[in-house]
C-alpha positions in Angstrom: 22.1 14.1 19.4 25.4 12.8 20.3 24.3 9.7 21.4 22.1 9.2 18.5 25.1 9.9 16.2 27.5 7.6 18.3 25.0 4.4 18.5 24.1 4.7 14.4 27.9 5.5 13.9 28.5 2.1 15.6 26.1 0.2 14.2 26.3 1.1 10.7 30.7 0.7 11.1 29.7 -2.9 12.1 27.2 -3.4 8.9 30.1 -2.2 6.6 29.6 0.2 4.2 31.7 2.5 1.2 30.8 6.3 1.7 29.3 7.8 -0.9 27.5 4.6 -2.1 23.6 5.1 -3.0 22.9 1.4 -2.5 24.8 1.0 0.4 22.9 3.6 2.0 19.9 1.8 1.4 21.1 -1.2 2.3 22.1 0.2 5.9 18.4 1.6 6.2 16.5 -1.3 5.1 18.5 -3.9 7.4 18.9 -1.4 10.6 15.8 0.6 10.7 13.7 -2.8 10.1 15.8 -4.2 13.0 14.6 -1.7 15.2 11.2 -2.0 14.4 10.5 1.2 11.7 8.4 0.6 8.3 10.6 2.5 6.1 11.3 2.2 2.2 14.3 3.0 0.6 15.9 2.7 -3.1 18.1 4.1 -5.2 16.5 5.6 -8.9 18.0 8.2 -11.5 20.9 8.9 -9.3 18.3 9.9 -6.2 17.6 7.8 -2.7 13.9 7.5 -1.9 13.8 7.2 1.6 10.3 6.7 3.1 8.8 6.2 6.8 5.4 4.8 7.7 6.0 5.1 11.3 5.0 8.7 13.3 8.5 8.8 14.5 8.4 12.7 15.8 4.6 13.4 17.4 6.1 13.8 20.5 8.1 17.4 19.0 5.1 18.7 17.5 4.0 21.9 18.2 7.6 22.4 19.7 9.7 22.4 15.8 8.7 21.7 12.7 8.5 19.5 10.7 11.7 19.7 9.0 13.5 20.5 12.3 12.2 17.3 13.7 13.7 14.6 10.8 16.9 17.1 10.6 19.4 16.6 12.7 18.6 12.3 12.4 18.6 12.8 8.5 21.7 15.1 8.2 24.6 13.0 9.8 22.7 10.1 7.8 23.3 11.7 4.7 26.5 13.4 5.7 28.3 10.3 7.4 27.0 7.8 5.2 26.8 9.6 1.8 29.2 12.9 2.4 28.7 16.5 2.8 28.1 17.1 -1.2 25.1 15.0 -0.3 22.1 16.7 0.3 18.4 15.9 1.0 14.5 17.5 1.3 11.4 16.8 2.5 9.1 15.8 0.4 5.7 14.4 2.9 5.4 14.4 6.3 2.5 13.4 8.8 2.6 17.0 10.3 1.1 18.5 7.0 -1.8 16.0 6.3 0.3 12.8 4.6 0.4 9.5 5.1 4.4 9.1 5.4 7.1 10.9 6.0 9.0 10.7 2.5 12.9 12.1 2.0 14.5 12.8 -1.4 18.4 13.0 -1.3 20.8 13.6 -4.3 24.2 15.0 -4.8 24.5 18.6 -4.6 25.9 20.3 -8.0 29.0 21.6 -8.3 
């Protein structure tokens, strides 16, 4: 985990990028996840990031978490270092349950 978080926390600081900012997040995904060779989607609609892989990232875990154990940790200091902790997100598809992606909704927590 912590060298996950330091190599995307150095990356990303190189890409630039305002906290907080649903477009900028996208932006990140789109040009560093394509670099390394993922098939993702992401975008920004009604407030909401849509943030979609086509790749079976986390077969190797299965049968040892599940399925929203396996994209946490990886999508929560996304969301948090990127967007900020009043930034949350849920699994919408994943491989594990019969899909054909995994798919991630995140929006801002309400106050």
């Amino acid at each position: 985990k912590t060298l996950m978080e330091y190599n995307l926390k150095e990356a990303y600081e190189s890409m630039g990028f305002t906290k907080g900012n649903l477009k900028d997040f996208c932006r990140l995904m789109n040009e560093r996840d394509k670099a390394v060779g993922l098939h993702i989607q992401c975008y920004v609609k009604n407030d909401r990031i849509y943030y979609t892989f086509f790749d079976r990232l986390f077969d190797r875990w299965k049968g040892l978490v599940s399925d929203e154990e396996a994209i946490g940790t990886f999508m929560d200091f996304k969301v948090h270092y990127l967007l900020g902790k009043d930034y949350s997100w849920t699994l919408k598809q994943h491989f594990w349950r019969g899909d054909d992606r995994i798919s991630v909704e995140i929006f801002k927590e309400k106050a």
